[in-house]
N, CA, C and O atoms as a GROMACS GRO file, in nm:
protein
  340
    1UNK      N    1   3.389 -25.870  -5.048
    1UNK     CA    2   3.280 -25.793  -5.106
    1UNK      C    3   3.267 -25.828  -5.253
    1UNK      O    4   3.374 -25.848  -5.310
    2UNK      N    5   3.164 -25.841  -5.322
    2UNK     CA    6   3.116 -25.846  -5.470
    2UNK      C    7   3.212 -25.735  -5.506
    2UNK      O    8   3.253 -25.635  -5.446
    3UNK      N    9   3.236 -25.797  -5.645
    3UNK     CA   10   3.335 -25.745  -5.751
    3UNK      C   11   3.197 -25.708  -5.891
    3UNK      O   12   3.200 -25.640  -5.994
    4UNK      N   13   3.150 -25.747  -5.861
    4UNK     CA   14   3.086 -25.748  -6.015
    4UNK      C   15   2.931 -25.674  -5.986
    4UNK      O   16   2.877 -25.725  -5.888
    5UNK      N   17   2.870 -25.593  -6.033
    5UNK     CA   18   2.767 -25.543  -6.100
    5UNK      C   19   2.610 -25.660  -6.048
    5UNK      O   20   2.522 -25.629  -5.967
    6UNK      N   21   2.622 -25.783  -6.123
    6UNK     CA   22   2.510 -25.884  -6.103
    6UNK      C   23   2.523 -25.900  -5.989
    6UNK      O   24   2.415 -25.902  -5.930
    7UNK      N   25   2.650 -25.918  -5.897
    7UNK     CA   26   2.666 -26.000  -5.779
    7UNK      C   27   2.606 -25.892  -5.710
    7UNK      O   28   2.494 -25.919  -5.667
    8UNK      N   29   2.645 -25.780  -5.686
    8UNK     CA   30   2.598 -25.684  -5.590
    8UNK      C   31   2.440 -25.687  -5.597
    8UNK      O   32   2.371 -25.683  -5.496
    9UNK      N   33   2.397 -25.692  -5.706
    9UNK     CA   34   2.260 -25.708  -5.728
    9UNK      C   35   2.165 -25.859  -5.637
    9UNK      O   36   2.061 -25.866  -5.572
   10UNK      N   37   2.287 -25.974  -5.687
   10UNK     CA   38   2.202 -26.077  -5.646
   10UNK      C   39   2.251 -26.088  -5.473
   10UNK      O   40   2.213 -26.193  -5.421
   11UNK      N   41   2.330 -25.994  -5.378
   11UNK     CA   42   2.329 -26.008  -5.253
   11UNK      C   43   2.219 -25.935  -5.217
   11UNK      O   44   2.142 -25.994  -5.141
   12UNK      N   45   2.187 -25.821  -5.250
   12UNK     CA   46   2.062 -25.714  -5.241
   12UNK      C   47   1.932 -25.825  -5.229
   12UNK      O   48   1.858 -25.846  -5.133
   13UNK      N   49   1.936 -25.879  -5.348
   13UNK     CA   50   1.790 -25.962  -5.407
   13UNK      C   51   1.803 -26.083  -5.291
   13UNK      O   52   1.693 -26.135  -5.272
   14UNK      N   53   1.888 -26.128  -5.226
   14UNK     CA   54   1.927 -26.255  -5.147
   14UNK      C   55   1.886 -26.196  -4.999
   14UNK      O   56   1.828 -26.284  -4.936
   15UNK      N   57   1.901 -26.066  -4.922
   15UNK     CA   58   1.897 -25.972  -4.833
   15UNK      C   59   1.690 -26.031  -4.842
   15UNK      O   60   1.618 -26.113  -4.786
   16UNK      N   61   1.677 -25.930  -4.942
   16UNK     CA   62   1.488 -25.911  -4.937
   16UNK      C   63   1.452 -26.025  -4.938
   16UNK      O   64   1.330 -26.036  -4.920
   17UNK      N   65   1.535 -26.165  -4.958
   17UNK     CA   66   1.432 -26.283  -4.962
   17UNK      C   67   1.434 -26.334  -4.822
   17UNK      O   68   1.331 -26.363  -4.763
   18UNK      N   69   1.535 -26.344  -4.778
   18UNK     CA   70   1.568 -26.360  -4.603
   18UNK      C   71   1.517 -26.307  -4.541
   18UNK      O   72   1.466 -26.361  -4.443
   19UNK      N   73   1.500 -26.141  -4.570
   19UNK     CA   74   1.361 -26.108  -4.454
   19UNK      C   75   1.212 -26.133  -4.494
   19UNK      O   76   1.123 -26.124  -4.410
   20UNK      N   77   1.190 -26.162  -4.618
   20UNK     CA   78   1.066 -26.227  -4.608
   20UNK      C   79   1.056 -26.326  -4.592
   20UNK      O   80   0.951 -26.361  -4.540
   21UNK      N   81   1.164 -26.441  -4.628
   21UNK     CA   82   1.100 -26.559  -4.560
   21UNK      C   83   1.095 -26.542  -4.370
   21UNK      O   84   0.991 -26.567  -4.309
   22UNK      N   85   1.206 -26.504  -4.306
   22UNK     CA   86   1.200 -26.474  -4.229
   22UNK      C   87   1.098 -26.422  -4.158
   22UNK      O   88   1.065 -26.475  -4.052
   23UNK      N   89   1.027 -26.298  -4.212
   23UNK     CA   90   0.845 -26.252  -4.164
   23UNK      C   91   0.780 -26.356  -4.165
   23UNK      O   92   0.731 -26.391  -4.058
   24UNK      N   93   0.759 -26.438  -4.284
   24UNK     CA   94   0.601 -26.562  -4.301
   24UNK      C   95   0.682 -26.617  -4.194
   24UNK      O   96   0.621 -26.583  -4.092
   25UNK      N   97   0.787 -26.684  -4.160
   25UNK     CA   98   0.834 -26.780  -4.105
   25UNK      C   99   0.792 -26.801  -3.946
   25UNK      O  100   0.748 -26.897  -3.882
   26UNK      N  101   0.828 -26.656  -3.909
   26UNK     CA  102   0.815 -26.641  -3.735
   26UNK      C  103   0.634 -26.592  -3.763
   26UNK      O  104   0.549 -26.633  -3.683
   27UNK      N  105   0.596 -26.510  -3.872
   27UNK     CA  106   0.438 -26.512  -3.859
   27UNK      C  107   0.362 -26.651  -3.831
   27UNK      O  108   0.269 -26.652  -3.750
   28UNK      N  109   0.396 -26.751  -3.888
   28UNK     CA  110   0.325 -26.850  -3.900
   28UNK      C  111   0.347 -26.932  -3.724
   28UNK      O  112   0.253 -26.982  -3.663
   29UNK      N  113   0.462 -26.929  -3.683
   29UNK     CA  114   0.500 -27.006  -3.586
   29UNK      C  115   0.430 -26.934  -3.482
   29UNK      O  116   0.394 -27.000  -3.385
   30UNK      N  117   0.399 -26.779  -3.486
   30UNK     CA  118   0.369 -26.735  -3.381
   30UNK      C  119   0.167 -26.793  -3.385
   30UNK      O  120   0.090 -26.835  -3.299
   31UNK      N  121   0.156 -26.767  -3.516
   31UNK     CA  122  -0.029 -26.851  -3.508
   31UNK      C  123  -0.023 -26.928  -3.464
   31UNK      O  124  -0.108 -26.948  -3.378
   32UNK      N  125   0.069 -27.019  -3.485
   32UNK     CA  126   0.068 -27.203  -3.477
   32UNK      C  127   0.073 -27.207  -3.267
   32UNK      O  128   0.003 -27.283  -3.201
   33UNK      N  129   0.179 -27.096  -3.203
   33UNK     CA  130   0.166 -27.064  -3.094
   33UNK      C  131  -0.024 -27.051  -3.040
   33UNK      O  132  -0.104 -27.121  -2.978
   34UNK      N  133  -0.023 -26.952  -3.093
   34UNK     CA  134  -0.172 -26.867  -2.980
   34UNK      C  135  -0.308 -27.001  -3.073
   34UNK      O  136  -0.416 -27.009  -3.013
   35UNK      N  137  -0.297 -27.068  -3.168
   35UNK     CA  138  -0.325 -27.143  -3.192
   35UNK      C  139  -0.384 -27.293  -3.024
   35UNK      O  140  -0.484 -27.323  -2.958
   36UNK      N  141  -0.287 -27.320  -3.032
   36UNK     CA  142  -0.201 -27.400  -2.932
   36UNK      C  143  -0.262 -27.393  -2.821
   36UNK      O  144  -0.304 -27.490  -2.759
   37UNK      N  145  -0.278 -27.185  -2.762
   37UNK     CA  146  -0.353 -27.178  -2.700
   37UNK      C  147  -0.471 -27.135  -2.648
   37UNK      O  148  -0.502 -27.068  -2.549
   38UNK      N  149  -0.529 -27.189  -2.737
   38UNK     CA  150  -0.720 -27.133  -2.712
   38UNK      C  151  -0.743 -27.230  -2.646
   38UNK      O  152  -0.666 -27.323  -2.625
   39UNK      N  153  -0.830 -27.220  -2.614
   39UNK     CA  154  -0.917 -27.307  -2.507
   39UNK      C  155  -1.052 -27.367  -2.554
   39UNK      O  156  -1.099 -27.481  -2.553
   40UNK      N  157  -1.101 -27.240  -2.595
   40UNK     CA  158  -1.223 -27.242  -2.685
   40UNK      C  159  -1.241 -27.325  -2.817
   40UNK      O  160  -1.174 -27.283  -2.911
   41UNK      N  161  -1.323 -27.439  -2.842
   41UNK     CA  162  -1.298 -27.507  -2.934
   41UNK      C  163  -1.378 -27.436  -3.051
   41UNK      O  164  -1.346 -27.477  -3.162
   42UNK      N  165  -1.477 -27.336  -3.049
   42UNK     CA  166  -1.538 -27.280  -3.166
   42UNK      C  167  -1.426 -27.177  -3.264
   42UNK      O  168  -1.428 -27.167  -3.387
   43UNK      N  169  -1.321 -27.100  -3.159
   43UNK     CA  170  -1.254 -27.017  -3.206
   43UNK      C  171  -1.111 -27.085  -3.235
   43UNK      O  172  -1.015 -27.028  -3.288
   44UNK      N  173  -1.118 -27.254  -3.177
   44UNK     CA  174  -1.033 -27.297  -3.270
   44UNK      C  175  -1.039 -27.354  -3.419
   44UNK      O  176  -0.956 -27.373  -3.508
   45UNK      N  177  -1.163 -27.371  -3.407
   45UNK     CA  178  -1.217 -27.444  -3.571
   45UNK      C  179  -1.206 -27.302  -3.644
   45UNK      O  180  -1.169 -27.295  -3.761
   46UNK      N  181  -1.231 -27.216  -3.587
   46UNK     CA  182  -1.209 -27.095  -3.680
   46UNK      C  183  -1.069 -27.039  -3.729
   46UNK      O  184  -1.032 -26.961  -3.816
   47UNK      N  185  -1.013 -27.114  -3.637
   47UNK     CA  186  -0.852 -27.036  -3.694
   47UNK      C  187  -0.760 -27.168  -3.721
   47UNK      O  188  -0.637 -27.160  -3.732
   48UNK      N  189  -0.802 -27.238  -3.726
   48UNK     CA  190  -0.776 -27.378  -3.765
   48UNK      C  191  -0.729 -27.386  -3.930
   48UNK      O  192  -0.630 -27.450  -3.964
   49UNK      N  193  -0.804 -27.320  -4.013
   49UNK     CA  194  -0.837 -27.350  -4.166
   49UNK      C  195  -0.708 -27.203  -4.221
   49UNK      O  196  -0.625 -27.201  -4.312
   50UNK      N  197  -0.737 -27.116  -4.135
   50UNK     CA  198  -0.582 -26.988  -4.165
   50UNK      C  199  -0.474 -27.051  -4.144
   50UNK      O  200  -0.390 -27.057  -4.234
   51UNK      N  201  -0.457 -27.100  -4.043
   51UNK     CA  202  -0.300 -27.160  -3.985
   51UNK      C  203  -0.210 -27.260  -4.081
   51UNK      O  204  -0.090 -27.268  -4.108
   52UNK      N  205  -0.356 -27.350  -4.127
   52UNK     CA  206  -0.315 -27.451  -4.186
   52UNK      C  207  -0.251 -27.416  -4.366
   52UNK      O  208  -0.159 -27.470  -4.428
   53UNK      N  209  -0.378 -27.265  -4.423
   53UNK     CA  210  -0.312 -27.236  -4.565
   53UNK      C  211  -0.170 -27.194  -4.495
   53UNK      O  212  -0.073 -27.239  -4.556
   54UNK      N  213  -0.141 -27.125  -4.394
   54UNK     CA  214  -0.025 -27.050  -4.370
   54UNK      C  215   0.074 -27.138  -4.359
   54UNK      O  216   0.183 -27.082  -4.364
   55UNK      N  217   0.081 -27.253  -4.347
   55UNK     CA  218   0.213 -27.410  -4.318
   55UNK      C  219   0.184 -27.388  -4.443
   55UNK      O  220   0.284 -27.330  -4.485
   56UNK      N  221   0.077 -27.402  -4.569
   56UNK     CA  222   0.074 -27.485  -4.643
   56UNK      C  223   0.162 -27.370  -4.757
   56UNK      O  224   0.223 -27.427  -4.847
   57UNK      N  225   0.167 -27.247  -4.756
   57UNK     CA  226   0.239 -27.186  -4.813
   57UNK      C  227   0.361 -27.126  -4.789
   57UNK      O  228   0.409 -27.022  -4.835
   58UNK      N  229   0.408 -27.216  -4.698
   58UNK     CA  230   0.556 -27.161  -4.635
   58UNK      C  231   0.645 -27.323  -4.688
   58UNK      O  232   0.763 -27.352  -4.706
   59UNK      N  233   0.525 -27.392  -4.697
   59UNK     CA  234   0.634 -27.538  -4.798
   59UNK      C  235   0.578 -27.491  -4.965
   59UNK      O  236   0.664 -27.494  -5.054
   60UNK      N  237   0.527 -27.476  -4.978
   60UNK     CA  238   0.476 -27.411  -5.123
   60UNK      C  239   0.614 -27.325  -5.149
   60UNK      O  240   0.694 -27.360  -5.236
   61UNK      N  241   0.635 -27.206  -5.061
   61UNK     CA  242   0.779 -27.124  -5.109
   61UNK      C  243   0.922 -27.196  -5.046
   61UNK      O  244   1.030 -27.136  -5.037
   62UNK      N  245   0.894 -27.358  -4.999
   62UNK     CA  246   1.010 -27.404  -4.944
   62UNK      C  247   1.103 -27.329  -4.840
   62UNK      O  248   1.225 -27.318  -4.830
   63UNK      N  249   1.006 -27.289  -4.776
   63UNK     CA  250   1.050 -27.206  -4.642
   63UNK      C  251   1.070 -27.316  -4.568
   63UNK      O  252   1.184 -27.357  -4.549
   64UNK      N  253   0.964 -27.376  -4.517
   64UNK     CA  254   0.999 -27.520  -4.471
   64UNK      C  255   0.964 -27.657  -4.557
   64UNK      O  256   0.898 -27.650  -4.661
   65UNK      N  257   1.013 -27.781  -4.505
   65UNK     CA  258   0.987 -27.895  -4.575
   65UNK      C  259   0.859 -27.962  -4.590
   65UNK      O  260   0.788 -27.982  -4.492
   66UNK      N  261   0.822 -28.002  -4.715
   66UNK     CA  262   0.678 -28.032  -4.666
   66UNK      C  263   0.606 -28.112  -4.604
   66UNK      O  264   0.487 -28.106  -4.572
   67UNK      N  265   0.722 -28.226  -4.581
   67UNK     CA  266   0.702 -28.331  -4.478
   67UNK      C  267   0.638 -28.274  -4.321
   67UNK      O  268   0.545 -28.307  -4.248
   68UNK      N  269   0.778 -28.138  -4.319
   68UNK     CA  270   0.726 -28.091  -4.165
   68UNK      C  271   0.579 -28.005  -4.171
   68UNK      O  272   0.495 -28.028  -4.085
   69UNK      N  273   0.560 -27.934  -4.246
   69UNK     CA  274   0.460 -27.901  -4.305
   69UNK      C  275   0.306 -28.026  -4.272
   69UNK      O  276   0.197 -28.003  -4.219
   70UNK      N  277   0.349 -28.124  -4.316
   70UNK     CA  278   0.235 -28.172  -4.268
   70UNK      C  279   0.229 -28.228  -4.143
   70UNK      O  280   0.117 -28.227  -4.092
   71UNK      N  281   0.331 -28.284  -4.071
   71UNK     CA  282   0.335 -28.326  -3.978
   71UNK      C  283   0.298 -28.198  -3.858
   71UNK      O  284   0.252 -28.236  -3.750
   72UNK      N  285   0.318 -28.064  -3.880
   72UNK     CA  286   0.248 -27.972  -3.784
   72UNK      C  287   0.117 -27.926  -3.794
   72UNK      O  288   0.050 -27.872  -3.706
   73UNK      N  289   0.066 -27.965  -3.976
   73UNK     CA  290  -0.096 -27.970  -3.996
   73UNK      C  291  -0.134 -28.114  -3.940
   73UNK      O  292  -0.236 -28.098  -3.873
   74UNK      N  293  -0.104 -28.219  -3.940
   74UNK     CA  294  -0.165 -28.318  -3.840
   74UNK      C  295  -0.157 -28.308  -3.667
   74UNK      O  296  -0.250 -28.354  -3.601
   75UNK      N  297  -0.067 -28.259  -3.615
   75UNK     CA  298  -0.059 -28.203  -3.485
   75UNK      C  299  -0.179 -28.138  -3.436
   75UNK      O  300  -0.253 -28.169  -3.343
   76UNK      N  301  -0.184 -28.026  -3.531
   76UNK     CA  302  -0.322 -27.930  -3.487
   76UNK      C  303  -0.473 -28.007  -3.528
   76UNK      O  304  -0.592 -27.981  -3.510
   77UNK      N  305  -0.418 -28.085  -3.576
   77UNK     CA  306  -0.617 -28.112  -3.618
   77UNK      C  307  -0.599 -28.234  -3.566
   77UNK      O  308  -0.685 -28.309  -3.612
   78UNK      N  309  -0.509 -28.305  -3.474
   78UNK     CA  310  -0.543 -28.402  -3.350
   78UNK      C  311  -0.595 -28.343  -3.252
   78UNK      O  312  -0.657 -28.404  -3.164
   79UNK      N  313  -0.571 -28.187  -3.252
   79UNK     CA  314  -0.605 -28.145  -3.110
   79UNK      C  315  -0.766 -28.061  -3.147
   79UNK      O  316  -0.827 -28.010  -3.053
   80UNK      N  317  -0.818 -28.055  -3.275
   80UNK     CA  318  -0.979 -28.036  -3.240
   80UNK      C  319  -1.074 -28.109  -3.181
   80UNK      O  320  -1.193 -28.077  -3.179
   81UNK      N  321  -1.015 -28.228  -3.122
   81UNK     CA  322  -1.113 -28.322  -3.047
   81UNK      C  323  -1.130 -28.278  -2.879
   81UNK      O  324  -1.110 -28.359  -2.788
   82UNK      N  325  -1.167 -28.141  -2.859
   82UNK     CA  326  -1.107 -28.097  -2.730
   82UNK      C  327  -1.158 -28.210  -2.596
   82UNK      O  328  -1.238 -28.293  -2.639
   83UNK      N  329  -1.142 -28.218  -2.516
   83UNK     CA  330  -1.188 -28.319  -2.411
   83UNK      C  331  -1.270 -28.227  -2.321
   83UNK      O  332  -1.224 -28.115  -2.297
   84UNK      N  333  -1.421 -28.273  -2.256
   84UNK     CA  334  -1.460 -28.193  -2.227
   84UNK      C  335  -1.475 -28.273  -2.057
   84UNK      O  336  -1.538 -28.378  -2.045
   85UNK      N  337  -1.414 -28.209  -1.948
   85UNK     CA  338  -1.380 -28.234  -1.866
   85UNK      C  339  -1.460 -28.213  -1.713
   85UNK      O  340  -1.406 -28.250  -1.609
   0.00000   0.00000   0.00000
């Protein structure tokens, strides 16, 4: 256990950052999910441009890397070319 005054402080402050990154983290993955699965290509161009600030500010707070970051914003905007069958 912390001995010191700051430390107890900076496990507290270390606690609240883990569950927020933790919230954006599984928030974003779960868009990037129902994303994934629309069907509808109008209501994907529409949620297309949210998903993408939402990667783009989870490498912004180095939640994730920004390499992967883009490599899951190029994923999704290969798939607005829907095939019409």
């Amino acid at each position: 256990m912390a001995n010191h005054k700051a430390t107890e402080k900076d496990v507290r402050q270390a606690a609240k950052r883990r569950d927020r990154n933790r919230y954006y983290g599984k928030t974003t993955r779960n868009a990037i999910r129902d994303i994934r699965g629309l069907k509808d290509e109008k209501a994907y161009d529409e949620q297309l441009p949210l998903t993408v600030s939402m990667i783009d500010k989870l490498a912004k707070r180095g939640i994730i890397h920004k390499n992967k970051a883009s490599n899951l914003k190029s994923k999704l905007a290969k798939k607005t070319t829907f095939k019409t069958a």
